[in-house]
C-alpha positions in Angstrom: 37.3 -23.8 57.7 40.7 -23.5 57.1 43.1 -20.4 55.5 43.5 -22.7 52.4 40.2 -23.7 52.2 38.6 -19.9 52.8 41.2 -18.6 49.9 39.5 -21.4 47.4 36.5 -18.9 47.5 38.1 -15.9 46.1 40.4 -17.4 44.0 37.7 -19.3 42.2 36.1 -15.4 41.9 38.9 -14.2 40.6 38.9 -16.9 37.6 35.0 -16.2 37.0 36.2 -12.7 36.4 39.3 -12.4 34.4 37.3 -15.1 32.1 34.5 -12.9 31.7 37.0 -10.1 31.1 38.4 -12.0 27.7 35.3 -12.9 26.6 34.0 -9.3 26.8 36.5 -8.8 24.0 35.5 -11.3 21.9 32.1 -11.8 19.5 30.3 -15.4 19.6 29.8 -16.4 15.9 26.2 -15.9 14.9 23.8 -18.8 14.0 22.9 -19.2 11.0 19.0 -19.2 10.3 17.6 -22.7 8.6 16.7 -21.8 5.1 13.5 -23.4 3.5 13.2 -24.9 0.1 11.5 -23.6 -2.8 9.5 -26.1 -2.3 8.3 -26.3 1.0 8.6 -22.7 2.3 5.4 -21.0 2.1 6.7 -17.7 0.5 5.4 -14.3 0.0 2.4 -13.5 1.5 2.6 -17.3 3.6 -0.5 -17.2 5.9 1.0 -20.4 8.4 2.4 -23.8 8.3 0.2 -25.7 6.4 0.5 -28.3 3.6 2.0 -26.9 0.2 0.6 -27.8 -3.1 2.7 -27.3 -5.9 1.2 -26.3 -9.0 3.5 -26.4 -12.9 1.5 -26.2 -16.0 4.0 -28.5 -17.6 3.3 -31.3 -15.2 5.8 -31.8 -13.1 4.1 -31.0 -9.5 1.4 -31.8 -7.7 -1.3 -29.7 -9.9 -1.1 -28.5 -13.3 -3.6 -25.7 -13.0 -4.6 -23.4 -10.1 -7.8 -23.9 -9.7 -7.4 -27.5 -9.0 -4.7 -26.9 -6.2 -7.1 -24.1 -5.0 -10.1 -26.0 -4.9 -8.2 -28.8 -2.7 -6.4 -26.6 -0.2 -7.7 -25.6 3.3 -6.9 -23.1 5.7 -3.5 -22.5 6.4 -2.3 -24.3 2.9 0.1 -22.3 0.3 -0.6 -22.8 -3.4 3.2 -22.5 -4.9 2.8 -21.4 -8.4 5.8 -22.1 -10.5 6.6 -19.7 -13.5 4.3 -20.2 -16.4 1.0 -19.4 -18.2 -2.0 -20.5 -16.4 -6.1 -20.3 -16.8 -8.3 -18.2 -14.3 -11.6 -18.9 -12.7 -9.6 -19.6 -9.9 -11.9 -20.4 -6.6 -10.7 -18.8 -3.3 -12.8 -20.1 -0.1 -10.6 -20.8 2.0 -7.2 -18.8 4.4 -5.1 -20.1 1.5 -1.7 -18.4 0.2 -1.3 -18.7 -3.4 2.1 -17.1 -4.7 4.1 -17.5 -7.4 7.6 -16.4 -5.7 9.4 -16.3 -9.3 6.0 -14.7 -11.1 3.5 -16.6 -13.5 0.9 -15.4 -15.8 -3.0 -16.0 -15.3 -4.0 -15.3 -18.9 -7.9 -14.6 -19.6 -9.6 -14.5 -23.2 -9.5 -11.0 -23.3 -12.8 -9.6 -25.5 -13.5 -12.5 -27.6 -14.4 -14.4 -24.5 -18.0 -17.0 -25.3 -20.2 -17.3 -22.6 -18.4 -20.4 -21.1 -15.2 -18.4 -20.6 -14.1 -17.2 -17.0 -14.3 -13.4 -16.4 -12.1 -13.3 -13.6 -8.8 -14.4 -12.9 -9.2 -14.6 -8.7 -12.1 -14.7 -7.5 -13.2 -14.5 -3.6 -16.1 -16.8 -3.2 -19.2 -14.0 -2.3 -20.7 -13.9 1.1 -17.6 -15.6 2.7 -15.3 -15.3 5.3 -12.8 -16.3 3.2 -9.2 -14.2 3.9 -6.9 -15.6 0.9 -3.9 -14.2 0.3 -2.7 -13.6 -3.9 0.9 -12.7 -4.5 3.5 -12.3 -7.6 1.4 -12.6 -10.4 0.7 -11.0 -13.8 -3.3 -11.2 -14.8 -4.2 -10.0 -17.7 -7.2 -10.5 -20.3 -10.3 -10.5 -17.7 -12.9 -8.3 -16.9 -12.3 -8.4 -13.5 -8.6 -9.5 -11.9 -9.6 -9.5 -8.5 -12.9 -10.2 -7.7 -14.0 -10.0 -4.1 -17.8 -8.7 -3.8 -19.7 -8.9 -1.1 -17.0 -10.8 1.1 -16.0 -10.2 4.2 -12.9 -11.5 4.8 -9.6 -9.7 5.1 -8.0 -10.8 1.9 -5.2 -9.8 0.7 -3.7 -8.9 -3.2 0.1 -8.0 -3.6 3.5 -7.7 -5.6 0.6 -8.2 -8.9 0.4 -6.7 -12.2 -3.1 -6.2 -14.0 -2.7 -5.5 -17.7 -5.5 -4.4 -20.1 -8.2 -5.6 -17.3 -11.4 -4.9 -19.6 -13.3 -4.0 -16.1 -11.4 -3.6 -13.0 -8.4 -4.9 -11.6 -9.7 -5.4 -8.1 -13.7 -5.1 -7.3 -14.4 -4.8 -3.7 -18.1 -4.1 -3.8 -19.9 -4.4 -0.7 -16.7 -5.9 0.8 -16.8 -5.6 4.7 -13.5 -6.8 5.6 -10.3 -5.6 5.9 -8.9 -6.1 3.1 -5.5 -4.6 1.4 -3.9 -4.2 -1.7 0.1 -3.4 -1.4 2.6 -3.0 -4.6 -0.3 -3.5 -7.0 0.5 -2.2 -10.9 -2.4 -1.8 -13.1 -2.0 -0.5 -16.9 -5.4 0.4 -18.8 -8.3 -0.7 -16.7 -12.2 1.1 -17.0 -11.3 1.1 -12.5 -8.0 0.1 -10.9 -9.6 -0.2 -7.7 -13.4 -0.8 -7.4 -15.0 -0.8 -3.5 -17.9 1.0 -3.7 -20.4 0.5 -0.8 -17.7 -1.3 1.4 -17.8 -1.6 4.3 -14.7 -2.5 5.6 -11.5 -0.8 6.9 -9.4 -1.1 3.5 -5.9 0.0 2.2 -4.3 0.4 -1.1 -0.4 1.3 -0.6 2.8 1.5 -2.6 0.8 1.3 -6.1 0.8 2.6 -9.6 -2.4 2.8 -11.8 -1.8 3.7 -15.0 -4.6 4.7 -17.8 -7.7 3.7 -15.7 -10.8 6.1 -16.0 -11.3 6.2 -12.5 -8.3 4.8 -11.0 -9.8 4.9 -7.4 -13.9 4.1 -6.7 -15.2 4.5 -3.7 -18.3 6.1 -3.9 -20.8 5.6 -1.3 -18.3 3.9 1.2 -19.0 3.6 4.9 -15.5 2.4 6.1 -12.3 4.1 7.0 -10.3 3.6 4.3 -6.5 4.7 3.4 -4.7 5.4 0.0 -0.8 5.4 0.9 2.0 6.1 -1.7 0.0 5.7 -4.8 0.4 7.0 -8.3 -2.7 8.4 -11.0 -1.3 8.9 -14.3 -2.8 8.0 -18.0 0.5 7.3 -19.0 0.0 3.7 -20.0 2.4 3.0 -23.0 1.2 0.9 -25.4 -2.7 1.1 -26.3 -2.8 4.4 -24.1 -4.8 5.9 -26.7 -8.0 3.6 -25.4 -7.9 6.1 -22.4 -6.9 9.9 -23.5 -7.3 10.9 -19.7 -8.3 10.0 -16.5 -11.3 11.6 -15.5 -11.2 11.0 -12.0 -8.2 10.1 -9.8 -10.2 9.5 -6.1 -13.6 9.2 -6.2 -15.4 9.1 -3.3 -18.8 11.0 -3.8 -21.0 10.0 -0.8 -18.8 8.7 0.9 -19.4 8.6 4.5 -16.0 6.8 6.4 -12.9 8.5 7.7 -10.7 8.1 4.5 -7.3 9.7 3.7 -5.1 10.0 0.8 -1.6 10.2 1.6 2.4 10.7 -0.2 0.4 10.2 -3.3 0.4 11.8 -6.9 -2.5 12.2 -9.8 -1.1 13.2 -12.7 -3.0 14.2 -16.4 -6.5 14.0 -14.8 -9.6 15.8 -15.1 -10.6 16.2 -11.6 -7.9 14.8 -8.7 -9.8 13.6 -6.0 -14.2 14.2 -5.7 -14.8 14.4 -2.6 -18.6 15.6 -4.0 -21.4 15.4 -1.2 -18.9 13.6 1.7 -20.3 13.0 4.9 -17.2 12.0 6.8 -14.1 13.5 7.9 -11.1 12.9 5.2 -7.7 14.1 4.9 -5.5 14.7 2.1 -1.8 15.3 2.8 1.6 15.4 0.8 0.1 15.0 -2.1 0.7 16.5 -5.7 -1.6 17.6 -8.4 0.2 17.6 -11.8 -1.9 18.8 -15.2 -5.6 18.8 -14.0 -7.4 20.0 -17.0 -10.9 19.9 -18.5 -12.1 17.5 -21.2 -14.6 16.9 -23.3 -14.8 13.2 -22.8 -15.2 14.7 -19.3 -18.3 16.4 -20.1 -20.1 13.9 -21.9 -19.6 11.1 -18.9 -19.2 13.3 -15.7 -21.5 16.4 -16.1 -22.4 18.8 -14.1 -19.5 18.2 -12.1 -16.4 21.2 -12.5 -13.5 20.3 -14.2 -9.6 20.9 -14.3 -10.5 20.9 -10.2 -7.3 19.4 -7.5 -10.0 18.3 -5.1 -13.8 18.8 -5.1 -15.2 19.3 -1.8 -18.6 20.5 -3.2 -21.4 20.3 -0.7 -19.1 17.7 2.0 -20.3 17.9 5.5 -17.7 17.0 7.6 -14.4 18.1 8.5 -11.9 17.9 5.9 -8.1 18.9 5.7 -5.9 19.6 2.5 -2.3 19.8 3.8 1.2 19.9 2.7 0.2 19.5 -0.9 1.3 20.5 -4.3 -0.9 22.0 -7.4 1.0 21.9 -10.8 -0.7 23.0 -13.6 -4.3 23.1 -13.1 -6.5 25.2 -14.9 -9.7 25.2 -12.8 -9.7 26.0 -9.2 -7.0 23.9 -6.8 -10.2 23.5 -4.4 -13.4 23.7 -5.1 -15.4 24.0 -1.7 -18.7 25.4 -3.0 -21.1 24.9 -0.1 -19.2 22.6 2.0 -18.0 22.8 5.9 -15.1 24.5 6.8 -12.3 22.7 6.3 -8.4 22.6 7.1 -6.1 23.9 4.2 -2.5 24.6 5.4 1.0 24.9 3.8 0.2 24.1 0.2 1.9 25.4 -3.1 -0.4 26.2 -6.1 1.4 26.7 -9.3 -1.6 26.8 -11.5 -1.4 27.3 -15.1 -2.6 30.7 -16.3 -4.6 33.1 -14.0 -7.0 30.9 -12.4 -8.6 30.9 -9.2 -6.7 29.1 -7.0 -9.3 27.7 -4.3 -13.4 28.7 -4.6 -16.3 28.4 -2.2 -15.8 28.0 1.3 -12.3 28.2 1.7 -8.8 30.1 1.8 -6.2 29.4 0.0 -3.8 32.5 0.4 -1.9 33.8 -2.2 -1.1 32.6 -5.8 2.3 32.4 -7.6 3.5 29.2 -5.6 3.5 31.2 -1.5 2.8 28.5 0.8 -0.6 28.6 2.4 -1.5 28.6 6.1 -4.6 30.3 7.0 -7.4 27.9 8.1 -10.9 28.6 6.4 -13.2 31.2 8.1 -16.0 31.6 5.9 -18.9 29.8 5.6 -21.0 27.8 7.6 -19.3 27.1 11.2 -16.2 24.5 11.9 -17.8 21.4 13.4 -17.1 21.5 17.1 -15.3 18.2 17.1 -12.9 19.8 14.4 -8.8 19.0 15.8 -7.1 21.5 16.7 -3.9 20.8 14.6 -4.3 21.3 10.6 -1.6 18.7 10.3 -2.6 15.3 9.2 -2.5 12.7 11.7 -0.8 9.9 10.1 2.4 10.1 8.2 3.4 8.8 5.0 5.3 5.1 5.0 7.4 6.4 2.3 9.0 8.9 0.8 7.1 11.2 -1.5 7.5 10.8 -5.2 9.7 13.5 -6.6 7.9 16.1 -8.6 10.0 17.8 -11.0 9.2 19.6 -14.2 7.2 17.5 -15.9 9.1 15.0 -18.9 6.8 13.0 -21.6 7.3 9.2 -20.5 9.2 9.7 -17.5 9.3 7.0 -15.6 9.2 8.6 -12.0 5.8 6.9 -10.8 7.1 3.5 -10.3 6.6 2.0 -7.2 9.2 1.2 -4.5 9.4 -2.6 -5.2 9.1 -4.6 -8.3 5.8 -5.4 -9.2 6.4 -9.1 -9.9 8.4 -10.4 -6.9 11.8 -12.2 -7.4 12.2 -15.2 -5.0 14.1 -17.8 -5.8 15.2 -19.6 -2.9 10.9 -19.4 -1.8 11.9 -17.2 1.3 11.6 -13.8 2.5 15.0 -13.1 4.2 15.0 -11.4 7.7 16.2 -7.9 8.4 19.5 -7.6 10.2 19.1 -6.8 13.7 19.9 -3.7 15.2 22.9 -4.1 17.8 22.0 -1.0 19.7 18.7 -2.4 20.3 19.3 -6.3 19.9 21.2 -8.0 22.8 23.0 -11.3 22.5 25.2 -10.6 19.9 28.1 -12.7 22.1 30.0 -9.4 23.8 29.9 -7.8 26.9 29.8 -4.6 27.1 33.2 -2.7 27.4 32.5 -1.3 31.1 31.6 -4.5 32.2 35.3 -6.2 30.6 37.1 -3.6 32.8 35.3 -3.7 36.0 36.1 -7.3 36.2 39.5 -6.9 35.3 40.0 -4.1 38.3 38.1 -6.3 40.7 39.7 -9.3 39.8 43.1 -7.4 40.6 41.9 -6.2 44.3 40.8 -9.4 44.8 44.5 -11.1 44.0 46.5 -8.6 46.3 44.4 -9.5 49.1 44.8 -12.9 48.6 48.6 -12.6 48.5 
């Protein structure tokens, strides 16, 4: 080899790296993602890439009702609802999506429904497997919005309003999927949220039920189950007056699951969350308790059970936990633990109205007059030797917790995060930006890397010359 030849290598080198010096200076343009069309994308809550059947009520789609688009898609297919007023009785028996990215109305016959009328808006065909996914509507004048008994499918409701349901919004009886319902509004229902007996691993999050009689049902349930970021409140505007109070925020009497109830409120209740009779172990954490007081409607439909109560643990057998949470105005006891396990109950606040007991039964609540709490129980019937060691409940909320100032007639501070009707007019979700500190190939090298090969490139050219 000869001297000119062997000094091709290096200076070859040398050009590799002052060229990787410049670019480490200088950003590749991103590329831009392909955007879908209203039309084709599948949308909120789109399960794959299957067909899309477009459904308008005036005419100019594929469908003009629902139920016909549902009844003729398969698994994998996206119903795409444009905005309008629509019938219910709508069939779900297949993995279908049906969203309406820009909202529509599935209008019922409220209580002068004949026998020949629908009585639910959605309903999951019983004893399937079905796992349809229901996004961005309002539904209002059925008995029943959601119906998914006996299924076991994990279905899926979101981004929905239920107005004036004259039953429930959603009724998950028997349901042994897992199945969740995420920004869900509902304004003067008999139930929000119906799944007694289920069986299934379910979660209700980022929600707001407003005037229902018992906003939460869950008696008798086996699964685990999870309540994240929701709102009890009778506030329901207009018609409110149907629905004085809510008797009972949480009910899960019987139940014998793992179940929490997390970042949530109950506000203008008689009783916040019945835990009466529990068999499972159940946590409730960063939660508030605002104006829990008796009733006499209450007594009449709920007796003998107390009222003006935060939680009712009466008679539950297995470990329980009250954490981190707030009392506001209740005029019974914040806890009622008559002859239940010993439980958890660390670093809440009572601020009770009047001179009331703050906790009763088997448990310790500390002092009154809004201290903090953080004595575990020691009375009563052993801890469970299976009880955790840390009083602190083990899952976190998603989002922050509502904020719980003095309370103001009307206020409007129990809204959820997002919109309940979604707005999505270009049919897609867009993506989040990607972190640079955790996202390579953003087109730059990093700094230390630009200078090295400038240094070497430089040691490399003297000892060529």
């Amino acid at each position: 080899m000869t001297r000119e030849q062997a000094g091709r290598v290096p200076r070859a080198l040398v050009a590799t790296l002052v060229t990787l010096a410049l670019l480490g200076s200088v950003a590749a343009p991103p590329v831009a993602a392909a955007t879908p069309t209203a039309e084709t994308a599948g949308g909120t809550g789109s399960a794959s890439d299957g067909d899309v059947l477009v459904v308008d009520d005036d005419g100019a789609a594929d469908y003009r009702s629902i139920a016909a688009a549902a009844a003729n898609a398969s698994d994998g297919d996206t119903v795409r609802v444009r905005p309008g007023t629509y019938d219910g009785g709508i069939e779900l028996a297949a993995n279908v999506t049906v969203v309406a990215p820009r909202g529509a109305t599935v209008a019922g016959p409220g209580f002068d429904a004949n026998e020949s009328a629908p009585d639910t808006a959605f309903r999951v065909v019983s004893g399937s497997h079905a796992a349809p996914v229901v996004a961005g509507f309002t539904v209002t004048g059925f008995f029943d919005g959601v119906s998914a008994w006996n299924t076991t499918g994990d279905w899926v409701v979101r981004d929905t309003a239920f107005e004036y349901p004259i039953g429930n919004a959603i009724q998950a009886i028997s349901s042994r999927g897992d199945w969740r319902a995420e920004n869900v509004t509902v304004r003067n229902a008999s139930e929000a949220v119906v799944a007694i007996d289920a069986e299934g691993d379910w979660v209700v999050e980022d929600s707001v039920f407003r005037g229902a009689e018992h906003a939460v049902e869950a008696a008798s349930a086996t699964g685990d189950w999870t309540l994240r970021n929701v709102t009890v409140t009778n506030d329901a505007g207009t018609g409110a007056e149907d629905y004085e109070v809510t008797l009972v925020g949480v009910a899960a009497r019987n139940a014998s699951g793992g179940w929490s109830i997390e970042n949530s409120t109950v506000r203008n209740a008689v009783v916040g969350v019945s835990a009466f009779e529990t068999g499972g172990n159940w946590t409730v954490s960063d939660t508030t308790f605002r104006n829990v007081t008796e009733s006499e409607r209450y007594d009449f439909m709920m007796p003998p059970l107390p009222e003006g109560v935060g939680v009712v643990a009466i008679r539950t057998t297995g470990h329980w936990t009250v954490g981190s949470s707030t009392f506001v105005g209740v005029t019974g006891a914040g806890i009622d633990a008559t002859g239940a396990s010993a439980g958890t109950v660390v670093d809440n606040e009572f601020r009770a109205a009047g001179d009331v007991d703050r906790c009763v039964g088997n448990v310790r609540c500390g002092s009154a007059g809004g201290t903090p709490t953080s004595a575990p129980t020691t009375a009563g019937p052993s801890t469970p030797t299976d009880a955790p060691s840390t009083p602190s409940p083990t899952h976190g909320p998603s989002t922050p917790t509502p904020t719980d100032a003095s309370p103001t007639p009307g206020a409007t501070d129990v809204e959820p995060i997002r919109s309940p009707t979604p707005v999505d007019p270009g049919g897609s979700t867009p993506s989040p930006t990607p972190d640079r500190t955790e996202t390579a190939g953003d087109g730059r090298l990093p700094t230390w890397l630009a200078v090295l090969g400038v240094l070497v490139a430089g040691l490399l050219v003297r000892r060529i010359e």
